[in-house]
C-alpha positions, 0 to 999 in steps of 0.5 A: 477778648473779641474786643482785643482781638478786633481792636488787634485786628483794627491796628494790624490793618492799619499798619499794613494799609501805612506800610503799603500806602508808604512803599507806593508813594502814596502818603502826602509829599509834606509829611512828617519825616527827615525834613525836620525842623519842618516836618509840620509845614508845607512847601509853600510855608517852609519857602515863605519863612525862607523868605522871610528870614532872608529879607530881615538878615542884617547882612548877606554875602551872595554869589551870583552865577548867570548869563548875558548876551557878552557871556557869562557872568559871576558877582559876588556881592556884600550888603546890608539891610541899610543899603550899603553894599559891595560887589565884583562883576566879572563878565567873562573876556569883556571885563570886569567892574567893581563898584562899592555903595556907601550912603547913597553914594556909588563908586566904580572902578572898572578895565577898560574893556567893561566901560568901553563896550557900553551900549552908546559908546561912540570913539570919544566916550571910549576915549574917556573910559580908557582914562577912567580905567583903574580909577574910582570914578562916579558911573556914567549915565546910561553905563548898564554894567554899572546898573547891573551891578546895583542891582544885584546889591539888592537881595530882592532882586533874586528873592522877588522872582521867587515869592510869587512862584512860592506855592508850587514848593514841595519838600525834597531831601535834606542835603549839604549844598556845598558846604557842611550847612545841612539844607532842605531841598525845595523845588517849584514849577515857574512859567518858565521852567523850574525852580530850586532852593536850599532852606537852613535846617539849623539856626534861622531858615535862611536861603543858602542857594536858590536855582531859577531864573532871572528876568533880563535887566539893562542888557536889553530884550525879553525873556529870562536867563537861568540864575544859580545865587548861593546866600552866606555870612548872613547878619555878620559885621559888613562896612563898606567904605567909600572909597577914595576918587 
Protein backbone atom coordinates (compact mmCIF):
# COMPACT_ATOMS: atom_id res chain seq x y z
CA UNK A 1 0.00 0.00 0.00
CA UNK A 2 3.02 2.71 0.56
CA UNK A 3 4.34 1.80 -2.52
CA UNK A 4 0.75 2.77 -4.51
CA UNK A 5 0.70 5.60 -2.40
CA UNK A 6 4.27 6.77 -3.40
CA UNK A 7 3.70 6.00 -6.75
CA UNK A 8 0.21 7.88 -6.63
CA UNK A 9 2.14 10.71 -4.96
CA UNK A 10 4.94 10.32 -7.72
CA UNK A 11 2.25 10.78 -10.69
CA UNK A 12 0.45 13.56 -8.82
CA UNK A 13 3.42 15.91 -8.59
CA UNK A 14 4.06 15.32 -12.20
CA UNK A 15 1.00 16.21 -13.41
CA UNK A 16 1.08 19.32 -11.45
CA UNK A 17 4.85 20.32 -12.20
CA UNK A 18 3.30 19.56 -16.39
CA UNK A 19 0.06 21.77 -15.79
CA UNK A 20 2.35 24.64 -14.25
CA UNK A 21 5.32 24.31 -16.47
CA UNK A 22 2.34 24.60 -19.44
CA UNK A 23 0.55 27.65 -17.96
CA UNK A 24 4.08 29.40 -17.68
CA UNK A 25 5.21 28.83 -21.10
CA UNK A 26 7.76 26.80 -20.01
CA UNK A 27 7.39 23.65 -22.03
CA UNK A 28 9.94 23.30 -25.33
CA UNK A 29 7.99 25.75 -28.35
CA UNK A 30 8.24 22.47 -30.54
CA UNK A 31 6.37 20.02 -28.56
CA UNK A 32 3.63 17.73 -29.51
CA UNK A 33 0.68 19.63 -29.85
CA UNK A 34 -1.80 21.24 -32.68
CA UNK A 35 0.84 21.54 -35.21
CA UNK A 36 0.29 17.76 -36.23
CA UNK A 37 1.64 16.30 -39.02
CA UNK A 38 4.40 17.84 -37.01
CA UNK A 39 4.24 17.44 -33.82
CA UNK A 40 7.89 15.04 -33.91
CA UNK A 41 9.70 17.89 -35.89
CA UNK A 42 11.38 21.19 -34.93
CA UNK A 43 11.00 24.51 -36.80
CA UNK A 44 14.32 24.22 -38.68
CA UNK A 45 13.17 20.34 -39.81
CA UNK A 46 9.44 21.27 -40.70
CA UNK A 47 11.15 24.42 -42.95
CA UNK A 48 13.42 22.14 -44.44
CA UNK A 49 10.89 19.54 -45.64
CA UNK A 50 8.86 22.67 -46.68
CA UNK A 51 11.71 23.41 -48.67
CA UNK A 52 11.95 20.41 -50.08
CA UNK A 53 8.68 19.72 -51.34
CA UNK A 54 8.68 23.08 -53.09
CA UNK A 55 11.46 22.69 -55.00
CA UNK A 56 10.47 19.22 -56.37
CA UNK A 57 6.90 20.03 -57.35
CA UNK A 58 6.52 19.64 -61.14
CA UNK A 59 4.77 22.99 -61.29
CA UNK A 60 3.62 26.28 -59.02
CA UNK A 61 1.75 29.10 -59.57
CA UNK A 62 2.96 32.17 -57.25
CA UNK A 63 2.06 35.45 -56.69
CA UNK A 64 4.65 38.02 -55.77
CA UNK A 65 3.64 40.96 -53.96
CA UNK A 66 6.86 43.85 -53.42
CA UNK A 67 8.36 46.94 -54.05
CA UNK A 68 10.84 48.86 -56.11
CA UNK A 69 12.25 52.11 -56.63
CA UNK A 70 9.27 53.03 -59.63
CA UNK A 71 6.66 51.34 -56.67
CA UNK A 72 5.07 48.53 -56.25
CA UNK A 73 4.94 45.54 -57.90
CA UNK A 74 2.80 42.25 -58.29
CA UNK A 75 3.77 39.20 -60.65
CA UNK A 76 1.98 36.47 -61.05
CA UNK A 77 3.95 33.69 -62.45
CA UNK A 78 3.34 29.81 -63.88
CA UNK A 79 6.28 27.56 -64.15
CA UNK A 80 7.57 24.13 -64.22
CA UNK A 81 10.64 22.21 -62.86
CA UNK A 82 11.85 22.16 -66.78
CA UNK A 83 12.14 25.89 -66.81
CA UNK A 84 9.21 26.84 -68.61
CA UNK A 85 7.34 29.61 -67.67
CA UNK A 86 4.92 32.61 -67.57
CA UNK A 87 4.65 35.70 -65.84
CA UNK A 88 2.39 39.11 -65.66
CA UNK A 89 4.62 41.94 -64.11
CA UNK A 90 2.66 44.77 -63.03
CA UNK A 91 4.59 47.99 -61.84
CA UNK A 92 1.99 50.17 -60.40
CA UNK A 93 1.81 53.88 -63.08
CA UNK A 94 4.86 52.85 -65.09
CA UNK A 95 3.64 49.53 -66.68
CA UNK A 96 3.00 46.45 -67.24
CA UNK A 97 5.18 43.25 -68.90
CA UNK A 98 4.35 40.18 -69.94
CA UNK A 99 6.82 37.77 -70.80
CA UNK A 100 6.44 33.97 -71.45
CA UNK A 101 9.65 31.37 -71.75
CA UNK A 102 9.50 28.39 -73.72
CA UNK A 103 12.55 26.20 -74.53
CA UNK A 104 15.10 28.50 -73.78
CA UNK A 105 13.41 30.99 -75.59
CA UNK A 106 11.82 34.30 -74.30
CA UNK A 107 9.22 36.42 -75.48
CA UNK A 108 7.99 40.04 -74.26
CA UNK A 109 5.13 41.92 -75.05
CA UNK A 110 4.85 44.97 -72.83
CA UNK A 111 2.99 49.07 -72.58
CA UNK A 112 5.01 51.52 -73.55
CA UNK A 113 5.59 53.19 -70.46
CA UNK A 114 7.33 49.71 -69.15
CA UNK A 115 9.95 49.78 -72.09
CA UNK A 116 10.21 53.41 -72.27
CA UNK A 117 11.54 54.06 -69.00
CA UNK A 118 14.65 51.38 -69.00
CA UNK A 119 17.44 52.44 -67.18
CA UNK A 120 19.82 53.56 -70.84
CA UNK A 121 16.95 54.75 -72.60
CA UNK A 122 17.74 57.51 -74.68
CA UNK A 123 14.91 59.29 -77.56
CA UNK A 124 15.47 56.63 -80.26
CA UNK A 125 15.56 53.43 -78.12
CA UNK A 126 12.28 55.09 -76.64
CA UNK A 127 11.26 55.45 -80.14
CA UNK A 128 11.77 51.74 -80.98
CA UNK A 129 9.88 50.75 -77.97
CA UNK A 130 6.86 52.90 -78.67
CA UNK A 131 7.04 50.45 -81.97
CA UNK A 132 7.21 47.25 -79.95
CA UNK A 133 4.49 48.08 -77.49
CA UNK A 134 1.86 45.60 -77.89
CA UNK A 135 3.83 43.29 -79.83
CA UNK A 136 5.53 40.01 -78.86
CA UNK A 137 9.10 41.00 -79.10
CA UNK A 138 12.46 39.29 -78.17
CA UNK A 139 13.83 41.45 -75.04
CA UNK A 140 16.37 44.18 -75.54
CA UNK A 141 19.83 44.00 -73.78
CA UNK A 142 19.96 45.54 -70.82
CA UNK A 143 15.61 45.76 -70.47
CA UNK A 144 15.89 45.18 -66.54
CA UNK A 145 11.95 44.56 -66.44
CA UNK A 146 12.51 41.82 -68.67
CA UNK A 147 15.22 40.45 -66.22
CA UNK A 148 13.31 40.93 -63.38
CA UNK A 149 10.46 39.10 -64.89
CA UNK A 150 13.06 35.87 -65.45
CA UNK A 151 13.62 36.01 -62.65
CA UNK A 152 10.82 35.61 -60.68
CA UNK A 153 10.23 32.44 -63.18
CA UNK A 154 12.64 30.68 -61.02
CA UNK A 155 11.06 29.62 -57.59
CA UNK A 156 14.79 29.72 -56.12
CA UNK A 157 14.48 32.99 -56.28
CA UNK A 158 12.07 33.31 -53.34
CA UNK A 159 13.22 29.84 -51.68
CA UNK A 160 17.03 30.47 -51.61
CA UNK A 161 16.69 33.56 -48.99
CA UNK A 162 14.82 31.45 -47.03
CA UNK A 163 16.89 27.94 -46.64
CA UNK A 164 20.03 29.89 -45.29
CA UNK A 165 17.70 31.68 -42.52
CA UNK A 166 15.88 27.89 -41.94
CA UNK A 167 17.35 27.31 -38.45
CA UNK A 168 15.88 30.09 -36.73
CA UNK A 169 12.12 28.46 -37.23
CA UNK A 170 9.85 28.17 -34.72
CA UNK A 171 6.45 26.67 -34.96
CA UNK A 172 3.31 28.76 -34.43
CA UNK A 173 -0.27 28.24 -34.78
CA UNK A 174 -1.97 26.38 -37.67
CA UNK A 175 -4.12 28.58 -39.70
CA UNK A 176 -6.04 29.06 -43.35
CA UNK A 177 -3.62 31.78 -44.93
CA UNK A 178 -6.39 33.00 -47.17
CA UNK A 179 -7.91 30.08 -48.76
CA UNK A 180 -9.46 26.79 -46.81
CA UNK A 181 -5.79 25.29 -47.07
CA UNK A 182 -4.88 24.50 -43.36
CA UNK A 183 -1.26 25.83 -42.99
CA UNK A 184 1.33 25.77 -40.05
CA UNK A 185 2.79 28.98 -38.94
CA UNK A 186 6.48 29.37 -39.00
CA UNK A 187 8.41 32.63 -38.46
CA UNK A 188 12.24 33.16 -38.15
CA UNK A 189 14.78 35.87 -37.39
CA UNK A 190 16.78 37.17 -40.67
CA UNK A 191 19.91 39.73 -40.65
CA UNK A 192 17.32 42.12 -41.59
CA UNK A 193 14.39 41.57 -39.60
CA UNK A 194 12.03 38.57 -39.68
CA UNK A 195 10.52 36.04 -41.49
CA UNK A 196 7.27 34.25 -41.95
CA UNK A 197 5.94 31.04 -43.71
CA UNK A 198 2.89 29.08 -44.14
CA UNK A 199 3.61 24.95 -44.46
CA UNK A 200 0.66 22.66 -46.07
CA UNK A 201 -0.52 20.54 -42.87
CA UNK A 202 -2.64 18.13 -45.66
CA UNK A 203 -1.04 16.23 -48.48
CA UNK A 204 2.65 17.34 -49.41
CA UNK A 205 4.33 20.36 -46.85
CA UNK A 206 4.24 22.78 -49.61
CA UNK A 207 4.86 26.45 -49.00
CA UNK A 208 1.69 28.13 -49.40
CA UNK A 209 3.13 31.87 -48.64
CA UNK A 210 6.37 32.89 -47.24
CA UNK A 211 6.95 36.84 -45.79
CA UNK A 212 10.44 38.19 -46.11
CA UNK A 213 12.61 39.66 -47.67
CA UNK A 214 14.27 39.89 -51.07
CA UNK A 215 17.78 41.15 -51.95
CA UNK A 216 17.48 44.18 -54.90
CA UNK A 217 18.13 42.69 -58.51
CA UNK A 218 18.30 44.74 -62.00
CA UNK A 219 16.77 47.67 -60.05
CA UNK A 220 19.96 48.91 -58.86
CA UNK A 221 21.43 49.54 -55.26
CA UNK A 222 21.96 47.32 -52.05
CA UNK A 223 19.78 46.44 -49.43
CA UNK A 224 16.85 44.34 -49.52
CA UNK A 225 12.73 44.93 -49.99
CA UNK A 226 10.12 43.21 -48.02
CA UNK A 227 8.40 40.48 -50.28
CA UNK A 228 5.00 38.63 -49.52
CA UNK A 229 4.58 35.22 -52.39
CA UNK A 230 1.58 33.01 -51.91
CA UNK A 231 2.60 29.39 -53.70
CA UNK A 232 -0.63 27.11 -55.63
CA UNK A 233 -1.45 24.80 -58.31
CA UNK A 234 1.30 22.97 -57.47
CA UNK A 235 2.35 19.90 -59.79
CA UNK A 236 -0.94 20.80 -62.11
CA UNK A 237 -0.70 20.55 -65.69
CA UNK A 238 1.02 23.97 -66.97
CA UNK A 239 2.23 24.42 -71.17
CA UNK A 240 3.64 27.56 -71.98
CA UNK A 241 3.29 28.26 -75.34
CA UNK A 242 5.49 30.52 -77.43
CA UNK A 243 3.90 32.81 -78.83
CA UNK A 244 3.73 34.15 -82.00
CA UNK A 245 6.06 37.29 -83.19
Amino acid sequence: MRLLARASAATLSAATALALATACGMLPEDAPDSTAPYARLTGPEVVNKALAATRAAKSVRMAVETTSPEGPVEAFVATDIRGACTVTLSLGATGTMELVRTGGTVRIRSDIGTTATAPAATAKTATDTAGRAGRWTKPAPGDHHAELAERYCDRETFLGPLAPQSGTARKGRTTAPGSDAPALTVTGKAAEGKWAAAIATTGKPFLLKLELRLPHGGTGGGGSTPATVEFSAFDQPFTANAPRT
